[in-house]
C-alpha positions in Angstrom: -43.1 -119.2 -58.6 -45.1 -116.4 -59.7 -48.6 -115.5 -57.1 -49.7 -112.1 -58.9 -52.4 -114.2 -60.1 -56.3 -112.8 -60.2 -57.0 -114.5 -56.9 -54.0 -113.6 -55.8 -53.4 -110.3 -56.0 -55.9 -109.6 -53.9 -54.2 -111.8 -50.9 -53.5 -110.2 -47.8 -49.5 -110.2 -48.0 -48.7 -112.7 -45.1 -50.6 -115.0 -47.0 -48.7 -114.3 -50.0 -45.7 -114.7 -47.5 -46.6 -118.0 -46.2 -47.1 -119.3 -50.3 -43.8 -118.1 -51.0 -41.8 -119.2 -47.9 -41.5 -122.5 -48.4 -40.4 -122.1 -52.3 -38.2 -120.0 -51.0 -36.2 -122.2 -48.6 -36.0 -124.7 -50.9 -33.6 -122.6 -52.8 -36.5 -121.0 -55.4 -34.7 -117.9 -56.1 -37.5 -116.0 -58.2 -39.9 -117.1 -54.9 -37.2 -115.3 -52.5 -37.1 -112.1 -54.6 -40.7 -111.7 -54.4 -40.8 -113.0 -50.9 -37.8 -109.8 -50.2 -39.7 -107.7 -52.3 -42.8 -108.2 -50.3 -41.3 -107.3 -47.3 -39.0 -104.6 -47.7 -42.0 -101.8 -47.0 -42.5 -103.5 -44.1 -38.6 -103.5 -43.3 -38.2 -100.0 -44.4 -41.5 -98.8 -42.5 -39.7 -100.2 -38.9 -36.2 -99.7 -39.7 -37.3 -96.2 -40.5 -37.7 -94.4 -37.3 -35.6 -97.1 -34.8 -32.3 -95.8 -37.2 -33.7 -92.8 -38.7 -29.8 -91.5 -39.9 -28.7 -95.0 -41.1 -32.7 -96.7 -42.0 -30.7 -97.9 -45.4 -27.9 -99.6 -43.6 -30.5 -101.0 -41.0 -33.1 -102.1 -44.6 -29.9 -103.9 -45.4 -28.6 -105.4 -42.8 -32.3 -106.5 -41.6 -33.2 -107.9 -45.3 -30.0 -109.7 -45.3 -30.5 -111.5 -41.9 -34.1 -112.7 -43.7 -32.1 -113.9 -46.8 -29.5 -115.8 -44.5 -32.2 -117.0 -42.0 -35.1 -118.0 -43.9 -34.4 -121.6 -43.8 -34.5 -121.7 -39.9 -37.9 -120.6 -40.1 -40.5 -123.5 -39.1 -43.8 -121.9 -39.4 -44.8 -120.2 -42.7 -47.3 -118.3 -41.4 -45.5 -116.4 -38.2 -42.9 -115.0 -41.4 -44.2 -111.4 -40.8 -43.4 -111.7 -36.8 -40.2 -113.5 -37.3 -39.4 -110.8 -39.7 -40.5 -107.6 -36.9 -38.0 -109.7 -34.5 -35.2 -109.7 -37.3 -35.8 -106.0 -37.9 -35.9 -104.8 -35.3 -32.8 -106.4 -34.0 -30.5 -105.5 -36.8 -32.1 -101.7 -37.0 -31.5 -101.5 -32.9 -27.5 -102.9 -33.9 -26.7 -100.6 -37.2 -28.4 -97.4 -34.6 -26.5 -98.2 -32.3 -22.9 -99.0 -34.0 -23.0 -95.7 -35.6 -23.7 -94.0 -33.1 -25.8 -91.4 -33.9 -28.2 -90.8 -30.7 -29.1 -87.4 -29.9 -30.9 -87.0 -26.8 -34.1 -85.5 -27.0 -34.7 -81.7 -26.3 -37.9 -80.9 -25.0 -37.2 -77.0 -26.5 -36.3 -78.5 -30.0 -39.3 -80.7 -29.9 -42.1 -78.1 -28.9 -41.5 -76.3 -31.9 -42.5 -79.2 -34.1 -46.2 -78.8 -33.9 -49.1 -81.3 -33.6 -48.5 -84.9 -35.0 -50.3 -85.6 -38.6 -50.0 -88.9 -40.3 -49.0 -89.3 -43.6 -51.0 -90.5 -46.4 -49.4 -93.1 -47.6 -48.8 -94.7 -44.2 -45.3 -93.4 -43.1 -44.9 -91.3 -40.1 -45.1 -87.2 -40.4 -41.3 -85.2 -40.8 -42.6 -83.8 -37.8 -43.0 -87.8 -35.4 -39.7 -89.2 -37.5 -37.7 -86.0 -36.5 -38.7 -86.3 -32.6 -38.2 -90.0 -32.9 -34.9 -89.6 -33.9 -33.8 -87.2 -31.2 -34.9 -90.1 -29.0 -32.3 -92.7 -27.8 -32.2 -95.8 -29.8 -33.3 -97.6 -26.8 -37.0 -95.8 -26.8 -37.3 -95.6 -30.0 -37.6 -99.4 -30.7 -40.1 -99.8 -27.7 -42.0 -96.4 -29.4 -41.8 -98.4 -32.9 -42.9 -101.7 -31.5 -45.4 -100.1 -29.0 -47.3 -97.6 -30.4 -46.6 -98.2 -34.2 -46.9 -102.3 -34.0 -49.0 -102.2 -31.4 -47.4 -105.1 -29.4 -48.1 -105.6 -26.0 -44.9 -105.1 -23.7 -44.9 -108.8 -23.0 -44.4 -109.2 -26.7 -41.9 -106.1 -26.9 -39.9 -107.6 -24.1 -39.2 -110.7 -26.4 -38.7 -108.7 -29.4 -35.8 -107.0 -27.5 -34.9 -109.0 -25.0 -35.5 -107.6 -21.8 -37.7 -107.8 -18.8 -40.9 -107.0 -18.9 -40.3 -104.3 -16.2 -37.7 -102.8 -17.9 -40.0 -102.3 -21.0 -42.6 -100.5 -18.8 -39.7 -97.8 -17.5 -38.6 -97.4 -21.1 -41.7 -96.7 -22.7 -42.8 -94.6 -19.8 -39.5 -92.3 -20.6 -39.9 -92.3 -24.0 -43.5 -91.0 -23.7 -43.1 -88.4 -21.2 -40.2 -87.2 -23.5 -42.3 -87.4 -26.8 -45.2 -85.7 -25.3 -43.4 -82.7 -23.7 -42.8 -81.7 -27.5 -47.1 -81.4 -27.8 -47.8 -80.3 -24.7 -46.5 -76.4 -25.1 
């Protein structure tokens, strides 16, 4: 099932998605390598900054939870949500199996300079590199947050935790983000 069609091509990609999906779960194999090759910027763009040392292992493992799960999936159209909630799971597991957390240093961030956004829609060196002093734990409320721009009910369910607990998280995360800008 090809959809690079005229038309097509100039589909918003969840609506590609939601054409390819069902091919796809009926064991299409050419419609799940597009649908995988639709998402993984997607993948790679969240998996990027919640497991900033291991963001290939975390692609990986997330892209292989889509392949395994994609059959469980119901609605067509909620494919890009179901895959933030896959992501972000498996990237929040591969961070923190290896282990890799540094905490952040307010000195060591400071000297980073003022956040500019890339051009091609990834974050600066300069926001991935004070992300990934953060722990894994604010990261993936930063990511969903302020990158996804969920609200924290919605962050809650991606991670599994009270709402509450949400709010202290993001709040920590912030106030040790922003001491980095602020001298």
């Amino acid at each position: 099932m090809c959809v690079q069609g005229a038309d097509e091509s100039r589909a918003e990609p969840w609506e590609t998605a939601a054409v390819l999906v069902p091919a796809a779960q009926n064991g299409d194999a050419l419609a799940m390598d597009e649908l995988l090759a639709l998402v993984t910027p997607y993948v790679t763009r969240l998996c990027r900054p919640i497991a900033p040392h291991d963001a290939a292992d975390a692609v990986q493992e997330s892209l292989l939870a889509v392949f395994k799960g994609l059959r469980g999936l119901r609605d067509p159209r909620a494919f890009y949500a179901w895959v933030r909630t896959v992501t972000v799971r498996e990237a929040v597991r591969v961070a923190r199996r290896t282990g890799a957390e540094e905490p952040a240093d307010p000195v060591d961030l400071a000297r980073l300079g003022g956040l500019r956004a890339g051009t091609d829609g990834e974050l600066s060196a300069d926001v991935r590199d004070a992300l990934a002093r953060l722990p894994v734990r604010h990261r993936a409320v930063l990511v969903l947050r302020e990158l996804e721009g969920l609200d924290e009910a919605a962050v809650a369910e991606h991670l599994g935790v009270a709402r509450g607990t949400v709010k202290s998280r993001l709040h920590r995360a912030r106030t040790s983000f922003r001491k980095a800008w602020s001298r």
